[in-house]
C-alpha positions in Angstrom: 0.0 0.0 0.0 1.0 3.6 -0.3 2.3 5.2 2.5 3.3 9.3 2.3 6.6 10.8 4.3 4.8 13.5 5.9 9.0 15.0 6.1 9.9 14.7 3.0 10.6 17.5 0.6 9.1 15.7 -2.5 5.2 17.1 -2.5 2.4 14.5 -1.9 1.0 14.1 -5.1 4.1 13.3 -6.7 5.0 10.9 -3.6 1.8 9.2 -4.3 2.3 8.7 -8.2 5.5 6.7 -7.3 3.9 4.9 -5.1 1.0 3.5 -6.9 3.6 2.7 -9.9 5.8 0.9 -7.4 3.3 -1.0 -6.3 2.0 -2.0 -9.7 5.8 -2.8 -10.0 6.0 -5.0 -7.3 2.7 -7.1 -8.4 0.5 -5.6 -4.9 -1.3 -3.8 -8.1 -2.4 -5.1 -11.0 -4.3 -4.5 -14.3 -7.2 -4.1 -13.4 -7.4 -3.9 -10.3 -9.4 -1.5 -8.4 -8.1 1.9 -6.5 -9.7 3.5 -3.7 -12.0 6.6 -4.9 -9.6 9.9 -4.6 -12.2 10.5 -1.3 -11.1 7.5 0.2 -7.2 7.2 -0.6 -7.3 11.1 1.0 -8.7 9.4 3.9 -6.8 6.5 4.0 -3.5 8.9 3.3 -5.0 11.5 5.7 -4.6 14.0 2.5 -6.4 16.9 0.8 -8.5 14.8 -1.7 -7.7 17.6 -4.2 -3.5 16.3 -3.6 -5.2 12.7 -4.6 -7.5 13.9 -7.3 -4.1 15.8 -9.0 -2.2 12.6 -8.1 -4.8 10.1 -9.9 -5.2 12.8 -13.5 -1.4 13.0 -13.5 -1.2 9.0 -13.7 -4.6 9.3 -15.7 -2.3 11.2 -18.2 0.6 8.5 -17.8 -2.0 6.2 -19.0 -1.6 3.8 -15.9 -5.0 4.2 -14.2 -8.1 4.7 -15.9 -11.2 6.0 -14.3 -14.8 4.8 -15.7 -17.3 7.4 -15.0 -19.7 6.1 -12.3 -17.6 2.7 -11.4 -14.4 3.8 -10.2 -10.6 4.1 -11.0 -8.7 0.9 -12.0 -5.0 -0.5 -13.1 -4.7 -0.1 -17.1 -3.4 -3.3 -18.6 0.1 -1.8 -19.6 0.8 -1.7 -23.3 4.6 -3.1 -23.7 4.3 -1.6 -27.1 4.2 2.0 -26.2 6.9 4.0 -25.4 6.9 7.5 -24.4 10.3 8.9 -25.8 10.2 12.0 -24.2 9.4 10.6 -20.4 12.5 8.1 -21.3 14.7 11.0 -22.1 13.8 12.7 -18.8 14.7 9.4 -17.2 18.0 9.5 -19.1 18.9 12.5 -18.2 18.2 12.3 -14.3 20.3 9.1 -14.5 23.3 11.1 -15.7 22.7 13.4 -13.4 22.8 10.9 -10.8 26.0 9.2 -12.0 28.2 12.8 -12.1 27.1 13.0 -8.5 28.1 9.5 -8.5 31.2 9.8 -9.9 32.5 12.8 -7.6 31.5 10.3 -4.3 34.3 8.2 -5.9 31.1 5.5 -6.5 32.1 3.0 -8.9 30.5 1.9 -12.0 30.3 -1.6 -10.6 28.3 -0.3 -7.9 26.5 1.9 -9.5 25.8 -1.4 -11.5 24.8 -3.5 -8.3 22.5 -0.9 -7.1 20.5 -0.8 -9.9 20.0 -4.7 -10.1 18.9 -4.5 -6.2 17.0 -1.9 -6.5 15.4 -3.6 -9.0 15.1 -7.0 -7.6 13.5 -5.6 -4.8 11.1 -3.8 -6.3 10.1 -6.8 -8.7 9.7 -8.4 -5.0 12.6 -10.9 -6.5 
């Protein structure tokens, strides 16, 4: 489930994107499944549903949930076909970002390597 770092410096809504995406990641979501209405994920979340309902359009956009009018909000089946360049080159370019910081921590490439298999393994819950 969710959960929100009240402390953290990352705002809500965005902390709650990631979290629905990890946990579609991780297999506790899947296609199809459903999602608590934006009223009660605010409640469960103890948040401003308008910080859900920005959350839920912003992942609506992203085309991972999809919301039918009058029978709630649900996991889209992802489409391993479609690839969204421009969100890939956003990735690419906080990744370098990460490995010049890397790189000046004296942080390895073999590291930086291993990190991103466990990182990954746990996320895939492997």
């Amino acid at each position: 489930m969710v959960s929100i770092d009240k402390t953290s410096s990352k705002p809500y809504y965005e902390q709650l994107i990631l979290g629905v995406k990890e946990d579609i990641l991780s297999g506790s979501l899947q296609s199809g499944d459903r999602l608590p209405s934006v009223r009660e994920m605010a409640r469960l979340l103890m948040m401003n549903p308008n910080t859900v309902s920005k959350a839920y359009k912003v992942l609506e956009a992203q085309e991972v949930i999809i919301t039918v009018k009058g029978k709630g909000t649900y996991v889209k089946k992802i489409d391993t076909e479609l690839r969204d360049d421009y969100q890939i080159q956003k990735i690419k370019k906080k990744l370098n970002e990460l490995i010049i910081e890397a790189h000046y921590l004296n942080v390895s490439k073999k590291e930086i390597n291993q990190w991103l298999d466990e990182s990954y393994q746990h996320l895939k819950g492997e």
